[in-house]
C-alpha positions as CSV (number, residue, x, y, z in Angstrom):
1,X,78.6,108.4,165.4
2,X,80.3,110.3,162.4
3,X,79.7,108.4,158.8
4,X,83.0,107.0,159.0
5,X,82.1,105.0,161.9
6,X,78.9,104.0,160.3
7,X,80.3,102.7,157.1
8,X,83.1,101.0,159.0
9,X,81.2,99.5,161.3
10,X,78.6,98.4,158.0
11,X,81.3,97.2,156.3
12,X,82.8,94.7,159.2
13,X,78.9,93.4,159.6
14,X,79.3,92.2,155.9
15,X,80.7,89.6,154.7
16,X,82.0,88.8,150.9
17,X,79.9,85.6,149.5
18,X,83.1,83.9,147.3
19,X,82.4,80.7,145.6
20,X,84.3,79.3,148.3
21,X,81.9,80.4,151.0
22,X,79.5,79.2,149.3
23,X,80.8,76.0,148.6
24,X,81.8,75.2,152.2
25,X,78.3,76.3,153.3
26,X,76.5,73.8,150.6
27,X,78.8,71.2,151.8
28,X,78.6,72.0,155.5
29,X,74.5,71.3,155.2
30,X,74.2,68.2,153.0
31,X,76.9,66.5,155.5
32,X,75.1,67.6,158.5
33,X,71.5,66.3,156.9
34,X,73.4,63.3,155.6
35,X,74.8,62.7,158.9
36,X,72.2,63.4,161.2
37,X,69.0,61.7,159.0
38,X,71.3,58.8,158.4
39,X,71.2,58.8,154.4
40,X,73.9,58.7,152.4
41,X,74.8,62.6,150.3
42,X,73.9,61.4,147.6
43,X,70.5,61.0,148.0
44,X,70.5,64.9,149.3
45,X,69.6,67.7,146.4
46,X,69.0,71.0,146.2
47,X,65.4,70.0,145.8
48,X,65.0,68.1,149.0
49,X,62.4,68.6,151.3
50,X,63.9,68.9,155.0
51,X,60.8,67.6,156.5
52,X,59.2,65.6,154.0
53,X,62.4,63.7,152.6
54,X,64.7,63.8,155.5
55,X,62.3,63.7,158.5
56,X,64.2,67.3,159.9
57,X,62.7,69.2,162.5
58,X,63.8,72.6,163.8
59,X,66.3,71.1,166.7
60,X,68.5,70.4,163.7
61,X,67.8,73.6,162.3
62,X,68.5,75.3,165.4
63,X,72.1,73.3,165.7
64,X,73.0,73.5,161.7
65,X,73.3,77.6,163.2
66,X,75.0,77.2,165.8
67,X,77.3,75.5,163.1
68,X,77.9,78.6,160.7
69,X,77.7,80.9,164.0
70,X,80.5,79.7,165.6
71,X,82.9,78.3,161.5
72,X,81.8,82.4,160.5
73,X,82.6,84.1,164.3
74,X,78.9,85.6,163.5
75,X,77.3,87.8,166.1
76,X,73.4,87.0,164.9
77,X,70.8,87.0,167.6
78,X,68.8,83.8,167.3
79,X,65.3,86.0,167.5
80,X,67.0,87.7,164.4
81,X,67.2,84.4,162.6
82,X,63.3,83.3,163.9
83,X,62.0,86.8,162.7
84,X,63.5,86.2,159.4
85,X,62.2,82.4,159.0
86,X,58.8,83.5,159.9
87,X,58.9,85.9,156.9
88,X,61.1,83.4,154.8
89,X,60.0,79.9,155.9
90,X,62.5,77.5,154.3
91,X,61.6,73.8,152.7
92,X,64.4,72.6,150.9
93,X,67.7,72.1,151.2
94,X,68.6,74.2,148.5
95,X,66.6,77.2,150.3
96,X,68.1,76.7,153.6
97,X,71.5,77.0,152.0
98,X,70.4,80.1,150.7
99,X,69.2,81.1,154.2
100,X,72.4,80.6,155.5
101,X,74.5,83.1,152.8
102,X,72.1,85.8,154.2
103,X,72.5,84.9,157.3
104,X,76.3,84.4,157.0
105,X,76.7,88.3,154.2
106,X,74.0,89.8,156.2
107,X,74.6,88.9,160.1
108,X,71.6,91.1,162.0
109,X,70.7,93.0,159.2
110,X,69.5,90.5,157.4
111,X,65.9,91.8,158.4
112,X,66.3,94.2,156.4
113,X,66.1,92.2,153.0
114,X,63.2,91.1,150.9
């Protein structure tokens, strides 16, 4: 493959964070936890434990990605994503949202980040 193709091909992978994205992706996961641990938004934060504070288990995890796969057309293999969370284990909402602009900029690269 010439580096034309390479970069091409690297560049289609990635995706632009906006402050929209980002937006839509914070909203997206407090109205999924909201919804699916029956508590109203408000009481969801940044700091919020998943398991501690909203009883989440990795089912919901597991759909919320399903979610941003299919709203971001994203080709990411799930092992990619389990590899990553072993490395990067996520507690709160706030880091999960974080988890999900990687996942959503990075696609199956996103093993190769710190």
């Amino acid at each position: 493959m010439s580096f034309s193709l390479f970069l091409k091909e690297f560049v289609r992978r990635m995706t632009e964070i906006t402050e929209q994205i980002r937006k839509e992706v914070k909203e997206v996961v407090y109205n999924f936890f909201a919804e699916e641990c029956e508590v109203e938004i408000d009481e969801i934060n940044d700091q919020t434990n998943i398991i501690k504070d909203l009883d989440g288990d990795s089912l919901m995890f597991l759909e919320l990605i399903e979610i941003f796969k299919k709203k971001y057309k994203l080709g990411i293999e799930l092992k990619t994503i389990g590899k990553y969370t072993v490395r990067h284990p996520v507690e709160t909402i706030g880091e999960l949202v974080q988890m999900q602009l990687l996942i959503i900029e990075k696609g199956n690269d996103i093993l190769l980040t710190n």
